[in-house]
C-alpha positions as CSV (number, residue, x, y, z in Angstrom):
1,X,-87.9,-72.7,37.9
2,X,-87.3,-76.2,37.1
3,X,-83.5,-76.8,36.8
4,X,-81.7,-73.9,37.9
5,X,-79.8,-71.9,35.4
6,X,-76.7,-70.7,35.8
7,X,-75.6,-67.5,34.0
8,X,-72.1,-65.4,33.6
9,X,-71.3,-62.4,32.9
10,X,-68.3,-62.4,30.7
11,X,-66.3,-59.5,28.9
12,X,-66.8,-60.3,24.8
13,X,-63.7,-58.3,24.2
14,X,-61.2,-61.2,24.2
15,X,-63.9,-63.7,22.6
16,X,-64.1,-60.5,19.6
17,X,-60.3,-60.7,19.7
18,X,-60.0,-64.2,19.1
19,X,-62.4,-64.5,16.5
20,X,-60.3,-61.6,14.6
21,X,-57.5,-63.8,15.1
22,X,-58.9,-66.8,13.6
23,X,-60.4,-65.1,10.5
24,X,-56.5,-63.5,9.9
25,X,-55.1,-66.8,9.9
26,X,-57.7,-68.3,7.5
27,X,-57.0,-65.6,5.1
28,X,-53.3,-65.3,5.5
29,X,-52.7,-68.5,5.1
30,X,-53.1,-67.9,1.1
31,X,-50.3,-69.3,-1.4
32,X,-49.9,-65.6,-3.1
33,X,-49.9,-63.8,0.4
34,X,-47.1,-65.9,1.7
35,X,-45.1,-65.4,-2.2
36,X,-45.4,-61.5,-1.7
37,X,-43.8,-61.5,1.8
38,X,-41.4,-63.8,0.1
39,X,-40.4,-61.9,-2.4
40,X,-40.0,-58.5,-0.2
41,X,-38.2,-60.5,2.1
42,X,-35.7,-61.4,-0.7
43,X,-35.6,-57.6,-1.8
44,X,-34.7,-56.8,1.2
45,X,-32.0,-59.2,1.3
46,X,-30.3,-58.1,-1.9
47,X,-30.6,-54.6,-1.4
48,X,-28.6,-55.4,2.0
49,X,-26.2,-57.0,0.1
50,X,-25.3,-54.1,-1.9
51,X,-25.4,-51.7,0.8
52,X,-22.8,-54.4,2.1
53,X,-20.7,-54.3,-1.2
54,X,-20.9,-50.2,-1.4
55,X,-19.2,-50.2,2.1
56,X,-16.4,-52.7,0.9
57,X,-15.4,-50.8,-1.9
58,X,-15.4,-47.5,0.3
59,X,-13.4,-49.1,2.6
60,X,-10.5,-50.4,0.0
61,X,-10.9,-47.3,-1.3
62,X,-10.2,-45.6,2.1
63,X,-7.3,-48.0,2.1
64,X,-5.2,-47.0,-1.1
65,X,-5.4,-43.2,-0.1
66,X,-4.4,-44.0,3.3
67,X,-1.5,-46.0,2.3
68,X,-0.4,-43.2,0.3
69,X,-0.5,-40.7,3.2
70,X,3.2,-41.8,4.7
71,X,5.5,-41.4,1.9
72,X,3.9,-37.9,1.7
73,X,4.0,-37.1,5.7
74,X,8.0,-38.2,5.3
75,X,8.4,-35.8,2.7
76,X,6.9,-33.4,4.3
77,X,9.3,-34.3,7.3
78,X,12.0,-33.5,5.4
79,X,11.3,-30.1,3.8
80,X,10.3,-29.4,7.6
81,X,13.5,-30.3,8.6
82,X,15.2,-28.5,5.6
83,X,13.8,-25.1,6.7
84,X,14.0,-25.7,9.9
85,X,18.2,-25.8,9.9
86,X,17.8,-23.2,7.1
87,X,16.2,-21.3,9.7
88,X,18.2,-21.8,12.7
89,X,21.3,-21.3,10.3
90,X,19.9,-17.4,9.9
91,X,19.4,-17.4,13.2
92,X,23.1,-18.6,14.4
93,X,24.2,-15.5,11.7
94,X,22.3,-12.7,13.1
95,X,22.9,-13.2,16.8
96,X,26.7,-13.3,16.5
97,X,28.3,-10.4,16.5
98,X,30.5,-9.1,14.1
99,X,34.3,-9.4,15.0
100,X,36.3,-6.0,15.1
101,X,38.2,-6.9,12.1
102,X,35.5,-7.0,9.8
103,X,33.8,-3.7,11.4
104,X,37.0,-1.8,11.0
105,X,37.2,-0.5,7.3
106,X,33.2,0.4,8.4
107,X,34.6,2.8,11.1
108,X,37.4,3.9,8.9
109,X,35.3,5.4,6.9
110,X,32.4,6.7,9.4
111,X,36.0,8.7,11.1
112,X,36.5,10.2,7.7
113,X,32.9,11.6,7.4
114,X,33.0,13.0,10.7
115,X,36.1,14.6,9.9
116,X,34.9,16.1,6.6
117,X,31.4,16.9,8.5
118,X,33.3,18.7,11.2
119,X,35.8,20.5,8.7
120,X,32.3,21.4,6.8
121,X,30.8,23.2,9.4
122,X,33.6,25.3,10.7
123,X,33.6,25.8,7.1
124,X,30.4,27.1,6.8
125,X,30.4,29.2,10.3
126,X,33.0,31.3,8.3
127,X,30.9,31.9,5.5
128,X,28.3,32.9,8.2
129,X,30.3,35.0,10.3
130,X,31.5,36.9,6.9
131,X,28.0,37.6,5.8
132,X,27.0,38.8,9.0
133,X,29.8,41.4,8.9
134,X,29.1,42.0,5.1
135,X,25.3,42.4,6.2
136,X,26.2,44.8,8.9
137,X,28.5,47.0,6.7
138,X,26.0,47.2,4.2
139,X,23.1,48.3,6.1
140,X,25.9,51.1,8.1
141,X,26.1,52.7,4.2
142,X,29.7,51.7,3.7
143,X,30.8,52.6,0.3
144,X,30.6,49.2,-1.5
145,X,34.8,50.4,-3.0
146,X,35.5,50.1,0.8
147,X,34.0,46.8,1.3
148,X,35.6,45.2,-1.2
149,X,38.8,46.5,-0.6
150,X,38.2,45.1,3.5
151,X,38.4,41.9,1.3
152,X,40.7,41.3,-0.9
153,X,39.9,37.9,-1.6
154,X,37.1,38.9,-3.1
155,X,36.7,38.6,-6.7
156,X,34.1,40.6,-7.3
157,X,34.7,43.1,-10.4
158,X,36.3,40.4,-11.9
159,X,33.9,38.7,-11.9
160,X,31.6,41.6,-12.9
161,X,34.0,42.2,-16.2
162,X,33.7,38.5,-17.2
163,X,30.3,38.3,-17.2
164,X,30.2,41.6,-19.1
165,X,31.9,39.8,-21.7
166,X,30.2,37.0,-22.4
């Protein structure tokens, strides 16, 4: 061997990589490749600019209807507060008691029913008590002539005649 040669062993990998490399930048570097990304790049702009716009308006928007919101929550205060004393005023009304004057033509009159409900019954224990006897006289065979004379406060044939007459 005359002159000693040296050899490597080297990957080819990166050199393949590189090479790639160069051949992208020699075709990307093309007038209407670069006008394309500048155009989407300018698309991209104005539809952020809209976007941008649509949330201003949303937001003024959002403004107005929140500037209307208090005069509507005093309002609202107000009738609260309105039924609120209407109903404490109710309440203040049904827990006090009624003074004895005012409950005294009420127990007047509750007296008088009684009174009439009392007189009512003894009343009708009378009429009771005189059926019973009535009842036992009649079922004893008592000549009916001697029944009614036992009560002469009966009005029993005259009754009896009238009817016959109409």
């Amino acid at each position: 061997m005359p002159e000693e040669e040296s050899y490597q062993i080297i990957p080819v990998t990166p050199i393949r990589r590189l090479e790639k490399r160069l051949d992208g930048l020699e075709r990307g570097g093309t007038v209407p490749q670069l006008q394309n990304l500048m155009n989407q790049i300018i698309e991209l702009i104005r539809s952020n600019q809209k976007i941008v716009n649509d949330v201003i308006r949303a937001n003024t928007e959002l403004r107005n209807e929140l500037s209307r919101i208090p005069p509507k929550m005093d309002d609202m205060i107000m009738t609260m507060k309105n039924f609120i004393g209407l109903v404490e005023a109710a309440g203040k009304d049904e827990i006090s008691s009624p003074s004895p004057e005012s409950m005294k033509p009420l127990e007047d009159l509750l007296k008088k029913m009684v009174d009439q409900n009392e007189k009512l019954l003894e009343g009708n224990e009378a009429v009771v008590d005189q059926l019973n006897i009535l009842g036992k006289k009649m079922r004893g065979s008592t000549p009916v002539s001697r029944i009614v004379s036992a009560y002469p406060g009966m009005r029993i044939r005259r009754d009896m005649k009238r009817r016959e007459i109409k």
